[in-house]
N, C-alpha and C positions, 0 to 999 in steps of 0.2 A: 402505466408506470412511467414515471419519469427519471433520466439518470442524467445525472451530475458526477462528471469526474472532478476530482480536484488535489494538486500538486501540491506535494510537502511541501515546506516554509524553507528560506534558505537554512543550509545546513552545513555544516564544519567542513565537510570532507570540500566543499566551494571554495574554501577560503585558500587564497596563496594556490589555486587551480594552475594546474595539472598534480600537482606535488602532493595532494595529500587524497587524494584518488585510492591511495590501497589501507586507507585507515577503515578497520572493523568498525561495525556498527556506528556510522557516525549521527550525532543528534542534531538537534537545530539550534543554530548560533539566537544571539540574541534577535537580530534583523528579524531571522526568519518568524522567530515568537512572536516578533511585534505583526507580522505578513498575515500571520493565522488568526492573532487576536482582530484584527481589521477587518478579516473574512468573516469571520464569525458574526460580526456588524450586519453583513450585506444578507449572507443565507439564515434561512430556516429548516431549522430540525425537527421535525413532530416526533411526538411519540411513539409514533406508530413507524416509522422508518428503519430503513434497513443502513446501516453505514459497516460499510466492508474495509478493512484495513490492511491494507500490505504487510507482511509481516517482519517491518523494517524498524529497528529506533524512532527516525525521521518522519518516516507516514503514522506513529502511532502517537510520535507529541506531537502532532498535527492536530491528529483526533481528538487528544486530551484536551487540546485548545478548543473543540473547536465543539463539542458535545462532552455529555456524560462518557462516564466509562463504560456505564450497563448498558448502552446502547452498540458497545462496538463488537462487531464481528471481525476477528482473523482472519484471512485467506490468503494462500501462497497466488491463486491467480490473479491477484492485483497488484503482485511487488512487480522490481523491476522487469522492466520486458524491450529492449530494443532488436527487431526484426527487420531485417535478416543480419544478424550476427556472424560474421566471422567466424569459424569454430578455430582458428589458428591463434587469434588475436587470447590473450590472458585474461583471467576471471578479477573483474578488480573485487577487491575487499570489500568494497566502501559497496556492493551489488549483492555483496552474501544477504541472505534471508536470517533473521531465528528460527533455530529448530523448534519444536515443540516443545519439548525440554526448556529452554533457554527462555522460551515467551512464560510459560510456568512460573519461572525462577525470580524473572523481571517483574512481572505484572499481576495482579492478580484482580479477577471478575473477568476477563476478558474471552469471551466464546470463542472456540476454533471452526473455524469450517472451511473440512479439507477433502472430503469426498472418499477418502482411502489413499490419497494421489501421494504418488512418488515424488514427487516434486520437493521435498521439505531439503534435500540435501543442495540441489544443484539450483534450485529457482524455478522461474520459467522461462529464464534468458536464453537455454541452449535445447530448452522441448523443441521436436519439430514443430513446423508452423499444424498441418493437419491437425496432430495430438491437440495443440495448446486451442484450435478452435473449437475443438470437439468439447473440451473441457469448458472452456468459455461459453459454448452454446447452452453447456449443463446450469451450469453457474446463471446465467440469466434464467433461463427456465424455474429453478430450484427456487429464484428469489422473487418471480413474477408477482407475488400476492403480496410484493408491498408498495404502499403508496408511492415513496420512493426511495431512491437507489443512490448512495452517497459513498462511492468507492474513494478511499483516498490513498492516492498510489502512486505511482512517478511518471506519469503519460503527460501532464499536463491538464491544463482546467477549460472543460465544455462541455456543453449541456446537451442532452437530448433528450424530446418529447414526444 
């Protein structure tokens, strides 16, 4: 299996940074559209692949750039995650996930997979680390039988084989 991470496109809540940090669900400025339409250039998508989507505005017009729709998978363990987190420090907006509900409402073809996990309220920003690797260990496991692995989430962009 091969995995490829790869970072949403510049996105609104960047713009005029720090300041617009607690704006809900923010999407991708034009830049970032053009960042995804570019990528899309360099990788390949098979049919057969698995692409896991955070379940962010930002990571999902990502995807929509960057593949089909039927191709994408939902998952709350690939939205935002920065570890070790502060638990004093405040939840910015611009980090809230869609509920399941919300992704429903917004999107429609889009598969979810969520394992059962609690997660859909708070993210996986503030899971402990244990939990979040247990779950992550699941999450590789669960998707081992596909060619490859195309999460697109907010870690940043790199490959492994």
């Amino acid at each position: 299996m091969d995995l490829t991470f790869i970072r949403h496109g510049h996105a609104e809540h960047l713009l005029h940074y720090p300041h617009q940090l607690n704006q809900l669900h923010p999407g991708l400025t034009e830049q970032g559209k053009r960042q995804a339409t570019e990528l899309r250039k360099q990788i390949k998508i098979l049919p057969e692949d698995l692409v896991l989507v955070s379940p962010s505005k930002r990571t999902i017009e990502t995807a929509f750039l960057l593949t089909s729709s039927d191709k994408l998978t939902v998952c709350p363990l690939v939205g935002p995650r920065m570890f070790p987190q502060n638990p004093e420090f405040p939840v910015l907006r611009c980090d809230l996930i869609y509920s399941k509900d919300e992704l429903n409402a917004q999107y429609t073809g889009l598969r979810i997979l969520d394992f059962g996990l609690d997660c859909w309220l708070n993210g996986v920003n503030r899971m402990e680390e244990h939990l979040f690797e247990a779950y992550a260990g699941q999450l590789i496991v669960d998707t081992d039988s596909q060619t490859d692995f195309f999460p697109t989430n907010e870690t940043g962009f790199f490959s492994i084989s």
